[in-house]
C-alpha positions in Angstrom: -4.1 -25.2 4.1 -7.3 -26.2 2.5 -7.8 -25.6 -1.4 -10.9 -25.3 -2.4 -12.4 -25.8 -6.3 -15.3 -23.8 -6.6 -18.8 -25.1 -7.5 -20.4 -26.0 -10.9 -20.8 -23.0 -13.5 -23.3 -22.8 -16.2 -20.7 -23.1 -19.8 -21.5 -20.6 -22.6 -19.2 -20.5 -24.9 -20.8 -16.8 -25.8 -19.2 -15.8 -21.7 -15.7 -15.7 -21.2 -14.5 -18.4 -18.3 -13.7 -15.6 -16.1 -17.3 -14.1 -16.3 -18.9 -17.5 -15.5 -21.5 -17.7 -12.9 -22.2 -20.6 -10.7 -25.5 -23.2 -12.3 -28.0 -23.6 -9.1 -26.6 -26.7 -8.5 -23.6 -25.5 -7.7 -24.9 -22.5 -5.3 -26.8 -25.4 -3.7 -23.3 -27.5 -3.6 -21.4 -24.9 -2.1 -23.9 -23.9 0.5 -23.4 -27.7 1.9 -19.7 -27.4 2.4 -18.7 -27.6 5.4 -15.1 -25.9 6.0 -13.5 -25.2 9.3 -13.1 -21.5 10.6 -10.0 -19.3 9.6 -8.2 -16.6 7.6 -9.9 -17.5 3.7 -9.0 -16.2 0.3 -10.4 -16.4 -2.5 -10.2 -15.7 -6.1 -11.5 -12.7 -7.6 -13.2 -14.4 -10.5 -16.9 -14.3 -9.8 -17.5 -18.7 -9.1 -14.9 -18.4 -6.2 -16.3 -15.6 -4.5 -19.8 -16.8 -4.7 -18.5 -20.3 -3.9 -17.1 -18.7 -0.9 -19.9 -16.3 0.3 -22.1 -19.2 -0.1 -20.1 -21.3 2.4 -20.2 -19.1 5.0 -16.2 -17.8 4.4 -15.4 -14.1 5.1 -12.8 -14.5 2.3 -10.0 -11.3 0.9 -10.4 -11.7 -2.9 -6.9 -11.8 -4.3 -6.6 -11.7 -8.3 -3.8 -14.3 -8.1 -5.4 -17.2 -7.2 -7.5 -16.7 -10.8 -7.9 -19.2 -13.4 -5.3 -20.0 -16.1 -6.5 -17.7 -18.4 -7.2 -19.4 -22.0 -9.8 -18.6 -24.6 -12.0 -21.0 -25.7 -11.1 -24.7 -27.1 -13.4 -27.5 -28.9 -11.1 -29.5 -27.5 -10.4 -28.5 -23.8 -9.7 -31.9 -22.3 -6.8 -32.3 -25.2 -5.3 -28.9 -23.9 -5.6 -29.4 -20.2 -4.1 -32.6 -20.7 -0.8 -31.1 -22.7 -0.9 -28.1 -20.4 -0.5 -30.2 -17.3 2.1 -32.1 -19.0 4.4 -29.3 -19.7 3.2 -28.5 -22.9 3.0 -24.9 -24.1 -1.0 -23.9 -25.4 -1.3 -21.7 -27.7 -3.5 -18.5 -26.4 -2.6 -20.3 -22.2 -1.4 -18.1 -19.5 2.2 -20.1 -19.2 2.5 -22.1 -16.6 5.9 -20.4 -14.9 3.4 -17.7 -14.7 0.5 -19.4 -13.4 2.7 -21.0 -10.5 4.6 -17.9 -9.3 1.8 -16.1 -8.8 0.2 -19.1 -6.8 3.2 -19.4 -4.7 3.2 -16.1 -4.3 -0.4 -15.8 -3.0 -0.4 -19.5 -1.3 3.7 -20.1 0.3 3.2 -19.8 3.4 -1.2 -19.5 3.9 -2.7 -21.4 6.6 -6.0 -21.0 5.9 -9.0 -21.8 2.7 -8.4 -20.4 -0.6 -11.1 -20.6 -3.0 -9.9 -21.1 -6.5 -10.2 -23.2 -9.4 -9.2 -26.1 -11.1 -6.4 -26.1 -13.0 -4.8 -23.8 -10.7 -5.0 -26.4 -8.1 -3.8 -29.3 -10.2 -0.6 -26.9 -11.2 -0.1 -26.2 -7.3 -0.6 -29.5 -6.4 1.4 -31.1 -9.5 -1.6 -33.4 -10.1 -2.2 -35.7 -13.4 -4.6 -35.3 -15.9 -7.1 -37.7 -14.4 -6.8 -36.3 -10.7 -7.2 -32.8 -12.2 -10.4 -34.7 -14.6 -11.5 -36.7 -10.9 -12.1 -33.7 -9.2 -15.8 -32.9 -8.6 -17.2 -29.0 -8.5 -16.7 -28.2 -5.2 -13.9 -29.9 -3.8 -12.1 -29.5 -1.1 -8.3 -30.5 -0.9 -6.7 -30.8 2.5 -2.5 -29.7 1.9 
């Protein structure tokens, strides 16, 4: 299974993360990835999809591979860092949540699923800094 983080957005703190759109760098980035052929999912937020189209997958949405929703934080490496540790966030989907609908949507896939970030570091049980190392796109080989 191959996850895949979807390209660069443009951040407005006016447009909730679910409603971001990709930045032209990151349709040119995900244009250039190069990801072999298969069944593909991808999230139904609007970055994976066009992450995915733009890569040449014929990819099923599927609302579970979504973001963590949050709202907005002035400090959002301090909360990603306590979230990934375990720590509840005030406003943050909860993680028991966040990973059942994961594996739910990913136990079992042999294919590309086009998601985002913190869902993949919660998937993938990754630190802070891998989930903070991870360029927009990336592609993660399980």
């Amino acid at each position: 299974m191959y996850l895949v983080r979807h390209a660069a957005v443009v951040v407005d703190r006016a447009v909730p993360s679910h409603r971001r759109q990709l930045s032209p760098e990151g349709r040119r980035a995900a244009a250039l990835l190069e990801l072999p052929a298969g069944r593909a999912l991808t999230s139904s937020e609007d970055r994976a999809r066009e992450t995915a189209r733009l890569a040449g997958l014929d990819a099923t949405p599927d609302d579970r591979l979504r973001e963590v929703t949050r709202p907005w934080s002035d400090d959002y490496e301090a909360d990603v860092r306590r979230y990934l540790t375990g720590a509840a966030v005030s406003g943050w989907e909860p993680r028991e949540a966040v990973l059942a609908r994961l594996h739910a949507a990913l136990d079992g896939f042999d294919g590309i699923a086009v998601t985002h970030g913190l869902a993949i570091a919660l998937h993938g049980d990754m630190t802070f800094d891998e989930w903070r190392a991870m360029p927009f796109p990336a592609v993660i080989e399980r």
